[in-house]
C-alpha positions, 0 to 999 in steps of 0.5 A: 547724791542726797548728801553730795553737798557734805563733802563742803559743808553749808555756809550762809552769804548775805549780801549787803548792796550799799558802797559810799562810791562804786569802783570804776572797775567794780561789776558786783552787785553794789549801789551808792545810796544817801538814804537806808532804812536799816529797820526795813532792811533788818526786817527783810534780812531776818524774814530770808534767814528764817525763810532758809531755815525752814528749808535747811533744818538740822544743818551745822553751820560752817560759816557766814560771810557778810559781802558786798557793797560795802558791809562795814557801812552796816550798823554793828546793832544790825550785823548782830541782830542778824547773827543772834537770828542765825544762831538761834535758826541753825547749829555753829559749827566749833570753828565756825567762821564769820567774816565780813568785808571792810574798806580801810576808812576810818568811819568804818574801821571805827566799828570794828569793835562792835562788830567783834562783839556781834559775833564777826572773828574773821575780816575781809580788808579791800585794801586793793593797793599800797600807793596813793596815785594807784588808789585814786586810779582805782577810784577807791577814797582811801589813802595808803596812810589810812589803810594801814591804821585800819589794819592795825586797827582790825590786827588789834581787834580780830585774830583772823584778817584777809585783804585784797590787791589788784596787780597788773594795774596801769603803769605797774611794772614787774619791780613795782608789783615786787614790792609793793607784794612784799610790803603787804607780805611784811603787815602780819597778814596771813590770807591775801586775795590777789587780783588781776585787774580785768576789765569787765563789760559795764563798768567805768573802766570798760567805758573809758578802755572803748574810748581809748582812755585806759592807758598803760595796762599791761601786755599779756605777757607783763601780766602772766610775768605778774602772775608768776612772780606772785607764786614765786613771793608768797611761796617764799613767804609761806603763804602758798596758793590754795586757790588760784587768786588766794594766799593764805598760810596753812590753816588760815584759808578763808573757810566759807569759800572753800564752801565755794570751791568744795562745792558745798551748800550754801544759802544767798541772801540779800540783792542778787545774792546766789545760793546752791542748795540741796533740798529733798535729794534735789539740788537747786540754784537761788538767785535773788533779785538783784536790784535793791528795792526789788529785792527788799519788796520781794522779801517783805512778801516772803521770799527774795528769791527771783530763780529757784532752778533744779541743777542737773546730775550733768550741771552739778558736776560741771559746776564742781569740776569748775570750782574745784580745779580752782583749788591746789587740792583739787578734786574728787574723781569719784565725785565727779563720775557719780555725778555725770559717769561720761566726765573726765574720760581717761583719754582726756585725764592722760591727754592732759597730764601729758601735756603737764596741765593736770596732775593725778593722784589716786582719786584725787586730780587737780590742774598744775600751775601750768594749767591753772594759767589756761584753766578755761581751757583745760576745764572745756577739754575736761567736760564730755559734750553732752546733747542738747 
């Protein structure tokens, strides 16, 4: 098991926890702040990169991804200090990928260029919507208008983008969600991340759906229609889904959440990020400290980290068998049986390939589009109960 995570190879997350505003609908780790202290925060940033080096020796890096907050807020002096760190520390990968998610604002998209320049050659777009009324809804402070001469912008100065949009909003019908997918489809883009809109404990959204307030979100059955006609466009379009939220054409899917869902390595710096790393044939789960000042005191003492747990052969491969069946490939039955031998029980595997909510081929399983509809689910039926 000591090189289990090989199979999905190592990458670096760093979380930077800043946003101009927070999304009502938003449950990540984001904060709006009027003052930031980039030297500090540069210093505790490049303290944690040498921290998991030192943890990490003789790794090839596959990827980095910058997440948020609002990374684009960043200066491009800072996102290059802490890549020129990151490369001294470890060895890129020849295709090494390096993303950093953007809001379409002009401000931001201003820095795209010194961000190129840095090092970053893959960005991440939170466009979330193509009409002006839906993106005040969603709270987000960009137009439509804008978002586009951001995009064209970030075609013109990156090879590699990707933007997000969240369907099954208020008031959207079917036809709404038809074309306004086809308009995105039509930017010359070549990875989509599609969202249903789900309303999450502890945001604005939640707060205002308690008290009646959230009008005209769509019916279960609207929303699996939604998700549906998703399939059925990018299909058409030749950007199938490899994971059950991402679209990309062959070759353009986002490497570092492979990582993810391939259950590879991968180190979690800044303010609540998490991390799986496999140290001396152990595998442990980081959390870092979630709020920001926390955080940043706890890494200028040496370590930002507040959980730093072992995960069990049994936990490893629920966590795989979880984010593997999210992708198209789907998994390793191998892989799994060595880590947890009474996993995916032929009884089970039969039971749901019967059903049509699994398919099987050689080692390899992976949920058909049926299945990934009720992958909870299916994902519970596969697990064995283990005592206690």
């Amino acid at each position: 098991m000591i090189e289990d995570w090989r199979n999905g190879g190592f990458g670096l997350y760093v979380h930077w926890p800043f946003c101009e505003a927070k999304c009502p609908y938003c449950d990540f780790n984001s904060h709006v702040s009027r003052e930031i202290d980039e030297d500090r925060w540069r210093a505790a940033y490049l303290s944690e990169i040498d921290r998991i080096a030192e943890l990490t020796p003789d790794r090839v890096l596959n990827s980095v991804f910058f997440g948020g907050g609002t990374p684009s807020l960043m200066s491009p002096e800072l996102v290059n200090a802490l890549i020129e760190r990151i490369r001294e520390k470890w060895t890129f990968a020849n295709n090494i990928e390096i993303t950093l998610e953007a809001n379409p604002r002009s401000v931001e998209a201003g820095r795209f260029r010194g961000f190129a320049d840095a090092g970053v050659n893959r960005v991440s777009m939170g466009i979330q919507a193509l009409n002006n009324p839906d993106l005040a809804k969603l709270g987000r402070l960009h137009s439509v208008e804008e978002a586009r001469k951001a995009f064209d912008t970030a075609r013109s100065v990156f090879k590699r983008i990707s933007f997000d949009l969240i369907y099954a909003r208020q008031g959207q019908s079917l036809n709404d969600w038809r074309k306004e997918l086809t308009e995105a489809l039509a930017m010359s883009v070549d990875h989509l991340s599609l969202y249903q809109l789900t309303i999450e404990q502890g945001t604005a959204f939640w707060e205002r759906q308690r008290r009646g307030q959230l009008s005209g979100l769509p019916d279960e059955d609207l929303s699996a229609d939604m998700y549906e006609l998703t399939q059925e466009i990018c299909d058409q379009h030749g950007m199938p889904a490899y994971e059950v939220s991402n679209h990309a054409e062959p070759g353009a899917e986002s490497q570092h959440n492979l990582i993810y869902w391939r259950y590879g390595d991968y180190g979690g710096i800044g303010p609540g990020a998490h991390g799986r790393l496999s140290l001396n044939g152990r595998k442990h789960a980081t959390v870092a400290w979630r709020n920001p000042g926390a955080w940043l005191e706890n890494a200028e003492q040496g370590n930002g980290d507040r959980i730093n747990d072992i995960v069990s052969n049994i936990d490893q491969a629920g966590e795989y068998l979880m984010m593997g069946l999210r992708l198209q490939e789907g998994i390793d039955v191998v892989r799994v049986r060595d880590l947890d031998p009474a996993a995916l029980s032929p009884e089970q595997t039969n039971k749901m390939a019967d059903l049509g909510l699994i398919w099987q081929n050689g080692n390899r399983l992976g949920a058909t589009p049926q299945g990934r509809m009720v992958l909870n689910s299916l994902i519970t039926e596969l697990l064995p109960d283990h005592p206690e």
